[in-house]
VOPAKE-852065 format. One record per residue (C-alpha): residue number from 0; x negated, y negated, z. Coordinates in Angstrom, 1 decimal. Each point is the difference from the previous one (the first is absolute). Last residue first. Layout:
<sites>
<site balo="NUM" x="X" y="Y" z="Z"/>
...
</sites>
This chain:
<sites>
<site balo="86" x="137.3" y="105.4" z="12.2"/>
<site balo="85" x="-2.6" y="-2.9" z="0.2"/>
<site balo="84" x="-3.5" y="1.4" z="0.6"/>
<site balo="83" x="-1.2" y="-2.3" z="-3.2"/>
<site balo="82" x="1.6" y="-2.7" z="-0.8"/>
<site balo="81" x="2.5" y="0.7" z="-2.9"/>
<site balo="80" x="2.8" y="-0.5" z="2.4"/>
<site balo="79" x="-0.6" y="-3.0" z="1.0"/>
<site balo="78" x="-0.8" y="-1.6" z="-3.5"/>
<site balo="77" x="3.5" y="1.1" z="-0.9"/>
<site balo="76" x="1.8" y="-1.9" z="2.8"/>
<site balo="75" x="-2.0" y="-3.0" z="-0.5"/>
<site balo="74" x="1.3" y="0.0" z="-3.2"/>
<site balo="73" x="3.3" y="0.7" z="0.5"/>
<site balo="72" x="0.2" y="-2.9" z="2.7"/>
<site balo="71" x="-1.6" y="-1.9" z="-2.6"/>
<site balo="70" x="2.9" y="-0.1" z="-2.8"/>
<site balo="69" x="1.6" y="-3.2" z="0.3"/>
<site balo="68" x="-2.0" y="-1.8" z="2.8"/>
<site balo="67" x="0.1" y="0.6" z="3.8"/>
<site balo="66" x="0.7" y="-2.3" z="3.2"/>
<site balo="65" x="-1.9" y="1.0" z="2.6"/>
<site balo="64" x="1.9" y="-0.2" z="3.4"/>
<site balo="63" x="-1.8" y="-1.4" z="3.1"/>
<site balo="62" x="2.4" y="0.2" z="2.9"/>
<site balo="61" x="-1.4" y="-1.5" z="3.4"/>
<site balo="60" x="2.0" y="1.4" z="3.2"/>
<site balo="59" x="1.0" y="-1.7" z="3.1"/>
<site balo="58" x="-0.1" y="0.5" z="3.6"/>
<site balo="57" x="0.9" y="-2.3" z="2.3"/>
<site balo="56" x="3.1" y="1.7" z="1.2"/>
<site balo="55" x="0.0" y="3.3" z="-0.8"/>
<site balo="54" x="3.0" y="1.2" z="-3.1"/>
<site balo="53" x="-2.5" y="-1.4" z="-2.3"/>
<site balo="52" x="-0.2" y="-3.2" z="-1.5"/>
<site balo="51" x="-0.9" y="-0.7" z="-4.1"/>
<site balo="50" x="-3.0" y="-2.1" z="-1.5"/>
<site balo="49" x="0.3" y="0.1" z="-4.1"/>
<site balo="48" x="-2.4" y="0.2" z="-2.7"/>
<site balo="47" x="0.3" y="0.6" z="-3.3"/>
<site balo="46" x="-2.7" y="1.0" z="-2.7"/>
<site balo="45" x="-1.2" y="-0.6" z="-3.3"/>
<site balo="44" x="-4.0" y="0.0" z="-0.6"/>
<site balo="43" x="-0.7" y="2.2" z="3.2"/>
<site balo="42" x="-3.2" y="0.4" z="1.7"/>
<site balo="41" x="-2.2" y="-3.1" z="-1.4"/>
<site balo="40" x="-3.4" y="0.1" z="2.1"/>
<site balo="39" x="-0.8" y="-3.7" z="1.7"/>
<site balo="38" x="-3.6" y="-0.8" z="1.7"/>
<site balo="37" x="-2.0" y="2.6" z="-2.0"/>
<site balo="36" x="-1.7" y="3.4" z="0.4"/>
<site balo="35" x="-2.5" y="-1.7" z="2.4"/>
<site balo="34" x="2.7" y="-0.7" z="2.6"/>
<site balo="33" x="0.2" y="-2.7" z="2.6"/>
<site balo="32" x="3.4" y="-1.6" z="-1.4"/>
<site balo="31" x="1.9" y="3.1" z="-0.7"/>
<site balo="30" x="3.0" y="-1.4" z="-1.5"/>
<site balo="29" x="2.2" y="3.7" z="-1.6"/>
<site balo="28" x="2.2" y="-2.1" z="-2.5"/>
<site balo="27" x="3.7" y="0.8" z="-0.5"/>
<site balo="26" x="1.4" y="-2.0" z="-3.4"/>
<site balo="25" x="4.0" y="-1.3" z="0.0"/>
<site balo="24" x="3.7" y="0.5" z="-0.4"/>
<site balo="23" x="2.8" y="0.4" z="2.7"/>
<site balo="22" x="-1.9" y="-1.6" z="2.7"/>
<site balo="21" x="2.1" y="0.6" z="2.7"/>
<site balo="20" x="0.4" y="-0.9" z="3.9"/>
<site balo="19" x="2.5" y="1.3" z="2.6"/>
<site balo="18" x="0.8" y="3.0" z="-1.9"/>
<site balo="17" x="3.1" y="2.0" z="2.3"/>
<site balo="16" x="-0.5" y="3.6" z="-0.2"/>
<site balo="15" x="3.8" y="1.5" z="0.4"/>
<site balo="14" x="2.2" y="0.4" z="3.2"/>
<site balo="13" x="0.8" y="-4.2" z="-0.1"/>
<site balo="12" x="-0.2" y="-1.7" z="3.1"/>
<site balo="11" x="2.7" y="-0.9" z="2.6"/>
<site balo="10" x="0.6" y="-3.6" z="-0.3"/>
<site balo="9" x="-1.2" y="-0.6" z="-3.0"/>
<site balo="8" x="0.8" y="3.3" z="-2.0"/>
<site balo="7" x="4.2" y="-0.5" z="1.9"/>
<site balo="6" x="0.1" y="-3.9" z="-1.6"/>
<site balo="5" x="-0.5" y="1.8" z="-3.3"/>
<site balo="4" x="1.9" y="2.4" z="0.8"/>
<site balo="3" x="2.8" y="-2.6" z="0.5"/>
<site balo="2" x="-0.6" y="-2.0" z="-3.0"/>
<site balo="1" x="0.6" y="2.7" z="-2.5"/>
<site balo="0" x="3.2" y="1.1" z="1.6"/>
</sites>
């Protein structure tokens, strides 16, 4: 059983997001070479990335997902609403 829909995703495609390259642990940097602010500006500190395909052919999508630590997602989520015009 196992085999056969394996065999069945390659030869007709799987209905999910398929990731056709992933980096399941590393740093995003913004590289602006040109730029006075700096050449390289650190966006995430943890993140994965992954390229997937879309239901068109020759499209695909990039997935950045930042990877939160223990507790910082409460955090942020505090300092939001304390900003000012936040409901």
């Amino acid at each position: 059983m196992f085999v056969l829909r394996n065999v069945g995703k390659l030869i007709f495609g799987s209905g999910a997001q398929e990731s056709l390259i992933e980096l399941p642990q590393g740093q995003l940097y913004l590289v602006r070479p040109l730029s006075p602010k700096g050449y390289s500006e650190l966006i995430f500190k943890d993140a994965a990335i992954r390229i997937r395909r879309t239901n068109q052919d020759f499209h695909y999508q990039l997935v950045v997902q930042r990877a939160f630590e223990e507790g910082e997602e409460e955090l942020l989520a505090e300092e939001e609403a304390s900003l000012p015009g936040a409901t």
